[in-house]
C-alpha positions in Angstrom: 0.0 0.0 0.0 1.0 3.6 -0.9 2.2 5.7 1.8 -0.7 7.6 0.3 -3.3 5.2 0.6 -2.3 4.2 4.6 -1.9 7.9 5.7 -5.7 8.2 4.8 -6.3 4.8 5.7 -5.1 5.4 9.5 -7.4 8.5 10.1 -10.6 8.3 12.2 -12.7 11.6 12.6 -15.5 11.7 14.9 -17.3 13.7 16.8 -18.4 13.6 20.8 -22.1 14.2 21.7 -23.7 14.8 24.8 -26.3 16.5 27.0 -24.7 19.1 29.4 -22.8 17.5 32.5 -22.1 14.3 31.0 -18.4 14.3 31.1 -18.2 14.7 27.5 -15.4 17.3 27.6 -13.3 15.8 30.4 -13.1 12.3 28.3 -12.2 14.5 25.3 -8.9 15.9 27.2 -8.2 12.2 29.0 -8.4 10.8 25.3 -5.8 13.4 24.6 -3.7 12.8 27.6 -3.5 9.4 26.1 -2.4 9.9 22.8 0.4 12.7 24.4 -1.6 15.5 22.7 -1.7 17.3 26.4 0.5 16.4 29.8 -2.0 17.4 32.2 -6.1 17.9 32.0 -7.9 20.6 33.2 -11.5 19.3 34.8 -13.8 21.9 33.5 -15.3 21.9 37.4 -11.9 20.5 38.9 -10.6 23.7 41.7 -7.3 22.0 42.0 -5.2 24.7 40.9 -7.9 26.3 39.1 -7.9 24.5 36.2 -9.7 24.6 33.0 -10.1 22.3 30.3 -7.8 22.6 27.5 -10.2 22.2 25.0 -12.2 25.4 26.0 -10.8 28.3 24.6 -12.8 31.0 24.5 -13.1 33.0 28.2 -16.9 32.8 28.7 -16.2 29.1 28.3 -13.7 29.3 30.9 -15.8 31.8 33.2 -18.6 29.1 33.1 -17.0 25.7 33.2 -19.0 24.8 29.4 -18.2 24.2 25.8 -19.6 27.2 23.6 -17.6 26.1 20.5 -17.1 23.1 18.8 -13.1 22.3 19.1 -11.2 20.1 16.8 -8.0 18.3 18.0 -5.5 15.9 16.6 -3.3 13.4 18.2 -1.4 10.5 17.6 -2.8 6.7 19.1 -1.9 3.1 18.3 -0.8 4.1 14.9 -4.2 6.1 14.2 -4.2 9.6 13.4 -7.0 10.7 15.1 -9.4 14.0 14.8 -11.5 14.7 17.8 -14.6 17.2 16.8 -16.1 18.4 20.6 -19.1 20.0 20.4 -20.9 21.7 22.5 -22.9 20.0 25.4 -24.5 22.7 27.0 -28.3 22.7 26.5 -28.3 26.2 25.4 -25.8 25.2 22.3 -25.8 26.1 19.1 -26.6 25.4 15.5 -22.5 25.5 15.1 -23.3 21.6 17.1 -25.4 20.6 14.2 -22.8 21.5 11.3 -20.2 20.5 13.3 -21.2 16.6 12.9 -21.5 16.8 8.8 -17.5 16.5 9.3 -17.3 13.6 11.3 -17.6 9.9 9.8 -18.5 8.3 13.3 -19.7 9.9 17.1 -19.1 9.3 20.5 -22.3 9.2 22.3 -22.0 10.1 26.3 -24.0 9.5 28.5 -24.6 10.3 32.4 -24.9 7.1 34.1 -27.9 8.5 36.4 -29.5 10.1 33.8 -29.4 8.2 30.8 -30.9 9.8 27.6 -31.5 13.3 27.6 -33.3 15.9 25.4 -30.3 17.7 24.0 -29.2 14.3 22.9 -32.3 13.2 21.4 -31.4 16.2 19.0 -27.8 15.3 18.2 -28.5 11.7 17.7 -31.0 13.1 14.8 -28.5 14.6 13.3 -25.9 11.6 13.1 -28.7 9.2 12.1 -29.6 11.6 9.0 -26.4 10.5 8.2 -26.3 6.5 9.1 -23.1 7.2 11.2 -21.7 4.7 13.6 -22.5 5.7 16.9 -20.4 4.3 20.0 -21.6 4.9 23.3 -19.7 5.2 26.9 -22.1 5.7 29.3 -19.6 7.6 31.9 -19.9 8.8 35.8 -20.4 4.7 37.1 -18.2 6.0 39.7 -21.4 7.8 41.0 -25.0 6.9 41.8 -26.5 5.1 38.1 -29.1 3.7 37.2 -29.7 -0.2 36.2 -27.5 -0.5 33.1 -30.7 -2.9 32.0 -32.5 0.4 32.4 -30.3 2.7 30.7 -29.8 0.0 27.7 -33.8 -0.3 27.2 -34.3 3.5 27.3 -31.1 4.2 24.4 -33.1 1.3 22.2 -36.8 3.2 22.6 -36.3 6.4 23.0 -33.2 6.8 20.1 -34.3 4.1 17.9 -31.2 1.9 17.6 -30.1 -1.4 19.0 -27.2 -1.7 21.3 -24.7 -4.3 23.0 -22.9 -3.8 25.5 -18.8 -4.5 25.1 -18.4 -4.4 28.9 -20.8 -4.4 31.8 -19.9 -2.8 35.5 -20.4 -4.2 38.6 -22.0 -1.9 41.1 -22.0 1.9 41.0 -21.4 4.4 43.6 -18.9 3.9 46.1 -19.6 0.2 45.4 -18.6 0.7 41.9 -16.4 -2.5 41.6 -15.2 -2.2 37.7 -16.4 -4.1 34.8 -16.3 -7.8 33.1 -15.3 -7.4 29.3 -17.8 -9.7 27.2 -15.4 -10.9 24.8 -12.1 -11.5 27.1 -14.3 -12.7 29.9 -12.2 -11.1 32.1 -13.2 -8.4 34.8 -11.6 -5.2 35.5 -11.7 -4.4 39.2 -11.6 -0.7 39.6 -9.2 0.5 42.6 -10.4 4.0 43.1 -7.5 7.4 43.1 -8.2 10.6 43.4 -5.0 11.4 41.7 -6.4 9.9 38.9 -8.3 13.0 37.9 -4.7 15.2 36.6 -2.9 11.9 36.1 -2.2 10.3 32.1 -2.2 6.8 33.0 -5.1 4.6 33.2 -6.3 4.1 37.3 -5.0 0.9 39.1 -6.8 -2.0 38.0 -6.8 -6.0 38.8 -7.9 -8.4 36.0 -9.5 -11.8 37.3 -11.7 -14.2 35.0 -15.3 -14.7 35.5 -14.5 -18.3 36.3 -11.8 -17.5 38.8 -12.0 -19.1 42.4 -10.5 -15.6 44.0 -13.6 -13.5 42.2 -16.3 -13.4 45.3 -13.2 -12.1 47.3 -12.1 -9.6 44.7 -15.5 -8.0 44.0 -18.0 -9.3 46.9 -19.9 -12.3 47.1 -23.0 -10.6 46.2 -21.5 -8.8 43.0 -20.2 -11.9 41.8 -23.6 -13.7 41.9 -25.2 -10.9 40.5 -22.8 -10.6 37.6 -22.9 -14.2 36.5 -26.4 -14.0 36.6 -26.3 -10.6 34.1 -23.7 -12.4 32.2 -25.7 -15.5 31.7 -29.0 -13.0 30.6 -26.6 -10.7 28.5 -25.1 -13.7 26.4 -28.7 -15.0 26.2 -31.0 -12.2 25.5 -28.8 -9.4 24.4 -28.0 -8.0 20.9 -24.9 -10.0 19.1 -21.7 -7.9 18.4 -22.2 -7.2 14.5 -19.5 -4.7 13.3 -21.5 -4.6 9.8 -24.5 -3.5 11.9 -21.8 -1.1 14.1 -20.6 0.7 10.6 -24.1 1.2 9.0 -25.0 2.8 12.3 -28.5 0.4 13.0 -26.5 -0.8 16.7 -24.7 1.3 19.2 -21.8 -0.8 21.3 -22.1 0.4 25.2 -19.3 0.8 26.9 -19.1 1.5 30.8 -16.3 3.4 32.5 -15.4 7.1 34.6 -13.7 9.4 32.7 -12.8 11.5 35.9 -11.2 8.5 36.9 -9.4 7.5 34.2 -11.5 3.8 34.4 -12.2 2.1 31.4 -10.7 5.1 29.1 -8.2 3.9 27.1 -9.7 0.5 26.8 -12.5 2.5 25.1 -9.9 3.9 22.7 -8.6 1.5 21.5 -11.5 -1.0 20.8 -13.4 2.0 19.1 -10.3 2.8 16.9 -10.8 -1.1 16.0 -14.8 -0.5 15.4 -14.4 2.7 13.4 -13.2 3.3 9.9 -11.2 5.2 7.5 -12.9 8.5 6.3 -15.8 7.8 4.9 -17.2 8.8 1.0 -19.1 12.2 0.6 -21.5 12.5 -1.5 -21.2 15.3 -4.5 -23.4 16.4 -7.3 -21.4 14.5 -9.9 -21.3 11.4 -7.5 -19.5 9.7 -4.6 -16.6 11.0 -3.5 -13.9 8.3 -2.7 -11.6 10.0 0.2 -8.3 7.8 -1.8 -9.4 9.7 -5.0 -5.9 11.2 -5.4 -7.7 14.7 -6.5 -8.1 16.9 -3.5 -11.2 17.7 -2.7 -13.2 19.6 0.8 -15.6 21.9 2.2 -16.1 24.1 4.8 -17.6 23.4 8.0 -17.5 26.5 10.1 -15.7 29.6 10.4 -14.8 31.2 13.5 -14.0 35.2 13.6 -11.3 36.4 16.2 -10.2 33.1 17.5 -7.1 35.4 18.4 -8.4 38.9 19.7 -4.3 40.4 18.9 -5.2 39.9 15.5 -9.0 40.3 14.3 -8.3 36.9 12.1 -10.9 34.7 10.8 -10.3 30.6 10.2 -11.9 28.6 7.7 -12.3 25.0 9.2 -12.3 22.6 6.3 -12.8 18.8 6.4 -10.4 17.4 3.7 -12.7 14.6 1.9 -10.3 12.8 -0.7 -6.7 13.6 -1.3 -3.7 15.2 0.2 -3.4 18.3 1.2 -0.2 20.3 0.4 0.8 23.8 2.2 0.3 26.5 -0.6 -1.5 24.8 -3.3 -3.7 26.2 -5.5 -7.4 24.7 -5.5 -11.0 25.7 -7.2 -13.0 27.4 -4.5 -16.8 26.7 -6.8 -18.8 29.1 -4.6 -17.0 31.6 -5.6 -15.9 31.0 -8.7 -12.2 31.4 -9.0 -9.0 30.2 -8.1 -7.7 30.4 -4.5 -4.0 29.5 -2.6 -4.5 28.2 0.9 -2.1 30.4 2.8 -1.6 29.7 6.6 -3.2 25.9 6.9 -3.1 25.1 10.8 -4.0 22.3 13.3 -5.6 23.6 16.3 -5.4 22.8 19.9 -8.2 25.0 21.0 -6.0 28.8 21.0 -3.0 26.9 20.3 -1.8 26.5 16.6 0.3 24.5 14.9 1.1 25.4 10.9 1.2 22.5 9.0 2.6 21.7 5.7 0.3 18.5 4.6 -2.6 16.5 5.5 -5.0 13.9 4.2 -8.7 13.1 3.8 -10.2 12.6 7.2 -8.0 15.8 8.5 -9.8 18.8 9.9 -7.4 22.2 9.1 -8.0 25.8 9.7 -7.5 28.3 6.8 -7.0 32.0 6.7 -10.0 33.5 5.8 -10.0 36.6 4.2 -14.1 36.9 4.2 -14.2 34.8 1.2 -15.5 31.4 2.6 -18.9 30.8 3.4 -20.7 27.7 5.0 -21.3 24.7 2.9 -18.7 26.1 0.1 -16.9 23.2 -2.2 -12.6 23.7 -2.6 -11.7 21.4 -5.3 -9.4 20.9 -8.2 -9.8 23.4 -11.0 -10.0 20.7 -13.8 -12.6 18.6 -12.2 -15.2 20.8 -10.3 -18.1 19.8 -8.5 -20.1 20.3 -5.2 -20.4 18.7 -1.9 -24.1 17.6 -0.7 -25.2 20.9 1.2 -25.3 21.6 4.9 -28.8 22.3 5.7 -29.9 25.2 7.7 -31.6 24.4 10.7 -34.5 26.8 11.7 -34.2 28.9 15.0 -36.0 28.3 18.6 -35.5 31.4 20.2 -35.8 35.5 19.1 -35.0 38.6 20.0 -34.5 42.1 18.7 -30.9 43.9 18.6 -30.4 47.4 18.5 -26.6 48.8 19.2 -26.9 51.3 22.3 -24.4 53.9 20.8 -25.7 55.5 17.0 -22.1 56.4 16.2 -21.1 53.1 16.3 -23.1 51.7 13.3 -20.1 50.2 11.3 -18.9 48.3 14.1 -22.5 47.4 14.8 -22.9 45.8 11.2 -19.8 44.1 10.8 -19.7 42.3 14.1 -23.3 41.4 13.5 -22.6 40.0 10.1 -19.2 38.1 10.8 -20.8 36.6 13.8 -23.9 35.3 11.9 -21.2 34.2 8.9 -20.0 32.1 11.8 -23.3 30.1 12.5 -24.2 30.7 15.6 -26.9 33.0 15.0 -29.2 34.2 12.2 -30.2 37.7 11.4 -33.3 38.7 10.0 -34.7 42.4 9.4 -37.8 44.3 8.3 -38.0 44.4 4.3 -36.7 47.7 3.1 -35.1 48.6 6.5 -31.0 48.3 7.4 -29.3 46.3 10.2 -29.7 49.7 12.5 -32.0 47.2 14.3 -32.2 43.1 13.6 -34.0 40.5 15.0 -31.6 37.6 15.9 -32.7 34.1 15.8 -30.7 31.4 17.6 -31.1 27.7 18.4 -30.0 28.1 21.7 -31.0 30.9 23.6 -26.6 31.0 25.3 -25.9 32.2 21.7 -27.7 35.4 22.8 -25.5 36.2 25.8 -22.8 34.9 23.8 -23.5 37.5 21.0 -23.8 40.2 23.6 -20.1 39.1 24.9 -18.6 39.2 21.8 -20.1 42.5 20.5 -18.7 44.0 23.7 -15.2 42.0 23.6 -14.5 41.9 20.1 -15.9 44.6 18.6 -16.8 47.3 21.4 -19.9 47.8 20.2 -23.3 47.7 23.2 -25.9 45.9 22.5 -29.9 46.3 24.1 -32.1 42.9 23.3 -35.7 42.3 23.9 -36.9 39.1 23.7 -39.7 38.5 21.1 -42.9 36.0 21.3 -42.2 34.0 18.0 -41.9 30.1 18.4 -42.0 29.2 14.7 -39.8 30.7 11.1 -40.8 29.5 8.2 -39.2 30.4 4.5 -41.8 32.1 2.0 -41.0 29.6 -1.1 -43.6 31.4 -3.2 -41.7 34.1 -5.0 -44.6 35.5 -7.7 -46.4 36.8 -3.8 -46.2 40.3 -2.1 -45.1 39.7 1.1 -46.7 43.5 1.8 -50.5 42.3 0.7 -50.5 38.7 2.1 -53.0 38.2 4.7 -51.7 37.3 8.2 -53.0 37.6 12.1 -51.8 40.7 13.7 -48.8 38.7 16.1 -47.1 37.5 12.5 -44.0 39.4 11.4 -42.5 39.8 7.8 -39.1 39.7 7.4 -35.9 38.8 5.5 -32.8 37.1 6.0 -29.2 38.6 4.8 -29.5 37.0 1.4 -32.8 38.8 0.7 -35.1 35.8 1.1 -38.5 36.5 2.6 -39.8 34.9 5.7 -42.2 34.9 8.6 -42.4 34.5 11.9 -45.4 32.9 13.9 -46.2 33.1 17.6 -48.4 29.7 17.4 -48.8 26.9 14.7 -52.2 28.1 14.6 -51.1 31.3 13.1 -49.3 29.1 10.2 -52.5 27.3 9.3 -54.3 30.7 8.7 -51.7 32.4 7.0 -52.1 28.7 4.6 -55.6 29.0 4.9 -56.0 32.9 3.8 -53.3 33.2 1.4 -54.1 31.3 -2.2 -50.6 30.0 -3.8 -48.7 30.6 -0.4 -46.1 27.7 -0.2 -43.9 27.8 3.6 -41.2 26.0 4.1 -39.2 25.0 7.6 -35.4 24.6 5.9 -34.1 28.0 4.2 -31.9 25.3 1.5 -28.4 24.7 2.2 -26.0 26.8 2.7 -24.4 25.8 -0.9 -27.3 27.5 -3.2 -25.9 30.9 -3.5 
């Protein structure tokens, strides 16, 4: 095999979901403790020595112990190359979340042992079946109160909609939290508990005995030893079969058990999933599959972040390289815009911290220089041969309020903060037809985005913003384009308005008011998805 061929063939890119609190971010760092990426990790609620987690980088993230942004980190494990996409958790997250999983080919699902399934989940899960994505999941925090793991097994199969098996099962919970038996080694790991274990980057003390050993009841407890031969005997019964087919096409979730505050049952995690998971995946295009060992290089952008460095007002481009290999000042087709472009500055990034780099390969995640050029969705290809990537829909907004800038004279500042921040994703500006952006109503998925816009005005751009929340529950995209949005008949709590690319839409209070504007308006076609980013 060409050196080619195996440098793409040893990436894995995935993505970590999870509802706020799970531990999604602290397994992110101990994953990168393990492949050397970082020497120490920063708890995002650990005091000791007022740490915070490496993968936060912006300061309200920092100031409130949660992921705003999605991060993207690379490190070295086992002879993988691996790309770690962390999303936000936080319930109040953003539509940057959603985007943020078109670039991964599989996801980490984490869950809170005493929880289970939660809503925010529910959400992203959607998102990663859309695409038929394996899904792992490590249900974390078994070092605390949990719930039966029969319990939290039944609710991932009826309230997500796919089958799982477990690769491990624990023994207890809690303080009596014993460890777990591995199904296919039919050995168990019996967890020795460390508070060091928290800053440390070596797996917690564990004991290995097999299910059939005479020393087990003393090792774990009489009573936990009866009680896992009996699970072990209904498991290998009743349960799901291991089918890695089933794994890749994304119709079963493997379960995994462990503490990532801990340190138990991480790196065993890593390393089976790096065995479960695949080289990047094809992409589809509008002339066809996309093969990621096509020797033409090929990507498309996947957010864009303004400021990322307040010393220097810079903007990255985040790209997901889909086929090819990736060269440090070559010259590729950007197809949204129509010309030719030379990708100056290409950088890994470790949250704030940036590497430049002078190659990479399909399955890498890079950071470009973005000169306000890029948008969303947009195709880079080769000149000779170009085409578009399948779009990234837009995902309609939950939450509005109107945004007016405190000081007149600062109107420019206003605008362009306004405008590079919705660019970004996170929020989506809509105004009255035939008015400016003196005054915008700002639609969000998560109503955070709103107190993050109002930091970032301030920090970034010195501007002051005053926001009053507005009524509307529901947006929905005017398709019909021969109607006057001026004449159309509507109840007196609808509002017309447009977005940034001129596109007419309304906003509705109630579904009720939907019907009647359908009802009352002859030819009026709505829709709930404003297209893909791509269709400019």
């Amino acid at each position: 095999m060409s050196d080619f061929q195996s440098e793409i063939g040893r990436r894995r890119t995935f993505a970590i979901i999870s509802h706020p609190d799970a531990g999604k971010t602290t397994l992110t760092e101990k994953l990168l403790l393990y492949g050397g990426a970082i020497a120490l990790a920063g708890s995002v609620k650990g005091k000791k020595a007022q740490r915070h987690a490496v993968s936060d980088w912006m300061e309200i993230e920092k100031q409130r112990g949660i992921s705003v942004t999605s991060s993207v980190m690379q490190f070295q494990y086992d002879g993988c190359c691996i790309n770690i996409l962390d999303t936000p958790g936080h319930e109040d997250f953003s539509e940057d979340t959603y985007r943020t999983l078109m670039a991964a080919d599989s996801a980490v699902m984490v869950l809170d042992a005493s929880k289970g399934v939660e809503r925010q989940t529910r959400k992203l899960f959607k998102v990663c079946t859309l695409r038929h994505i394996p899904i792992i999941t490590f249900i974390n925090k078994m070092d605390r109160a949990a719930r039966d793991p029969f319990e939290l097994m039944e609710e991932i199969e009826n309230l997500l909609g796919i089958r799982t098996c477990p690769v491990n099962w624990p023994i207890g919970s809690g303080k009596e939290f014993q460890g777990v038996y591995d199904r296919e080694s039919k050995k168990i790991l019996v967890f020795h508990a460390n508070s060091d274990a928290v800053f440390e980057s070596k797996e917690v003390k564990s004991t290995e005995v097999s299910l059939d050993d005479p020393n087990l009841d003393s090792a774990i407890g009489t009573d936990f030893a009866a009680k896992l031969r009996d699970d072990v005997e209904l498991l290998d019964g009743a349960g799901d079969g291991f089918d890695l087919e089933a794994v890749r096409e994304g119709k079963l979730s493997p379960v995994f058990f462990g503490s990532a505050l801990t340190n138990f049952g991480v790196e065993p995690f890593l390393k089976e999933f790096l065995q479960m998971t695949t080289a990047p995946l094809p992409r589809n295009s509008d002339s066809g599959v996309v093969n990621p060992f096509d020797p033409d290089f090929s990507a498309f952008v996947f957010k864009i972040q303004a400021n990322m460095n307040k010393a220097h007002r810079d903007r990255i481009a985040f790209i997901r390289i889909c086929s090819g290999k990736f060269e440090k000042g070559m010259e590729v087709f950007h197809v949204q815009g129509g010309r030719k472009v030379k990708l100056a500055q290409p950088q890994h990034l470790m949250a704030q911290d940036r590497e430049v780099i002078e190659e990479a390969y399909a399955g890498d995640i890079i950071g470009l220089f973005d000169p306000g050029i890029f948008s969303i969705g947009d195709t880079l290809c080769a000149a000779d041969k170009p085409f578009r990537f399948e779009g990234i829909p837009t995902f309609a907004p939950e939450h509005f309020s109107r945004v007016q800038q405190v000081d007149t004279m600062k109107r420019k500042q206003f605008v362009k903060g306004m405008t590079q921040i919705a660019q970004e994703g996170a929020i989506q500006i809509f105004h009255e037809p035939d008015s400016g952006l003196e005054e915008v109503v700002v639609g969000v998925v998560g109503t955070l985005q709103f107190d993050v816009l109002q930091y970032r005005l301030k920090n970034e751009y010195n501007v002051e913003i005053r926001m009053s929340s507005l009524p509307y529950e529901e947006i929905r995209w005017v398709e019909s384009t021969e109607l006057d949005l001026k004449t159309l008949d509507l109840t007196s709590d609808t509002k017309r308005v447009q977005d940034v690319r001129g596109n007419n839409l309304l906003l509705f209070c109630n579904s009720w008011s939907i019907q009647w504007a359908l009802d009352h308006n002859k030819g009026l076609r709505l829709s709930e998805f404003g297209g893909t980013d791509f269709e400019r």
